[in-house]
N, C-alpha and C positions, 0 to 999 in steps of 0.2 A: 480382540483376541480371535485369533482364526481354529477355528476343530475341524479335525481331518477325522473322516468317516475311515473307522477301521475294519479292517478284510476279515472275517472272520472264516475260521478253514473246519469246513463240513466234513471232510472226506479227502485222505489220499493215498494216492498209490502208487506202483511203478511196473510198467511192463512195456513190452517190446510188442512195435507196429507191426499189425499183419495186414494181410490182402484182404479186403475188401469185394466189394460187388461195384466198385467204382462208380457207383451212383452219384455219390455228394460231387466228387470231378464233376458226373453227367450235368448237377443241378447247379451250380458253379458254385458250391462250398466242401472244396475236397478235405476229405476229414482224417486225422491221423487214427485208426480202429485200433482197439488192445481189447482181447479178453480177458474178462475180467471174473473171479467167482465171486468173489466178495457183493451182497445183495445190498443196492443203494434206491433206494427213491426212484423211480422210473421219471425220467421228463428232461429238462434243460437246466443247464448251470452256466452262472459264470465260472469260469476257472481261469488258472494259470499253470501251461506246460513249461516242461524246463525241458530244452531240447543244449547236448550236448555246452550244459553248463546257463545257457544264453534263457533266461525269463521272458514268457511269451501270452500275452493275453489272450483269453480264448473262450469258445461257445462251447461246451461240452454235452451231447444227449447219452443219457447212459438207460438201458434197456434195447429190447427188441423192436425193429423198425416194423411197427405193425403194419403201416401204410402199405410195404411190400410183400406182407405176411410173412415174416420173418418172425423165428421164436428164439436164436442166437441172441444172449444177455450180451452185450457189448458196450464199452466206450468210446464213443466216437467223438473225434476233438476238433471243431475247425478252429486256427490259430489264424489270429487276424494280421495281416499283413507278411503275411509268408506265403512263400512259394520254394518249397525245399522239397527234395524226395526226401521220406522218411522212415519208408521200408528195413523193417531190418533194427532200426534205430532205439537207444532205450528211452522212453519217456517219463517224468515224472509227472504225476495230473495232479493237482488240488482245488479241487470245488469249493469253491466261497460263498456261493447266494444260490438256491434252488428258484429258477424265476418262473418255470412254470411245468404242470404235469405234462406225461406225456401225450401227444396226442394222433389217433388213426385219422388221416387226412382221405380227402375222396376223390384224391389226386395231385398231381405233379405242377399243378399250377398252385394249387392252395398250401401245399407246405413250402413249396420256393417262397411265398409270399411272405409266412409266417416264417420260414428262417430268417429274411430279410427283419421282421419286425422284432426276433430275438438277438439279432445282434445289434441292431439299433439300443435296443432295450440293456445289452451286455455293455456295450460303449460307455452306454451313461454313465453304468455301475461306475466303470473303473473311473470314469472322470471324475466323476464326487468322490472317489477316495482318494485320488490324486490332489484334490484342491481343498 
C-alpha cells in the first residue's frame, strides 16, 4: 500500500506583483514580491503560486528582509523553474510547510548559500508528497 504525504495549507492569499529592489534577480532567485497586511510567521515556506491559472511550486519568505535593513512586511515568491515577467500579474500564494524562521544574514554570500539550501530543502517537500 503506497501513502502519499498530504500538503496541508497554512496560509493563503491573493495579490498583485509589485517592484521590488531587484535584489533576488541580483542573487539569482528573482522573486514574485506582493504586500501583504495579513501578519504571518516571519521566515520560509514551501508554497504553491497559481500564476494566471497554471500551479507552480515555490520558496516563499514572508517578513522584512532584515539582511538589507529593510522593515517593509512582504511576500516574496521564488517559483521554481520559471522565468516569466510577472509585474503587474495577480498571484495566488499558499504556504504549506513553514521550513524555517526568518533569518539576518552577515552578507550576500551567506543567504545565496542558505537560499540554495532552502530550496533543496522545498524540492524534497514536494517530492514526498508527490510519491
Amino acid at each position: 500500500m503506497l501513502f502519499q504525504k498530504t500538503m496541508k495549507t497554512l496560509y493563503t492569499y491573493t495579490g498583485i506583483v509589485i517592484h521590488g529592489h531587484d535584489r533576488g534577480k541580483a542573487l539569482g532567485y528573482p522573486t514574485a514580491n506582493i504586500a501583504i497586511t495579513e501578519t504571518m510567521p516571519h521566515g520560509v515556506y514551501a508554497s504553491t503560486v497559481i500564476v494566471e491559472g497554471k500551479l507552480h511550486h515555490a520558496a516563499t519568505f514572508i517578513g522584512p528582509a532584515e539582511t538589507f535593513h529593510e522593515t517593509e512586511y512582504l511576500s516574496e515568491s521564488y517559483l521554481f523553474d520559471f522565468d516569466e515577467d510577472l509585474y503587474g500579474k495577480t498571484l495566488t500564494v499558499t504556504l504549506h510547510e513553514f521550513m524555517r524562521p526568518s533569518i539576518k544574514f552577515d552578507g550576500k554570500p551567506a543567504l545565496i548559500d542558505q537560499m540554495k539550501k532552502d530550496c533543496e530543502k522545498i524540492r524534497s517537500y514536494f517530492k514526498s508528497c508527490d510519491s
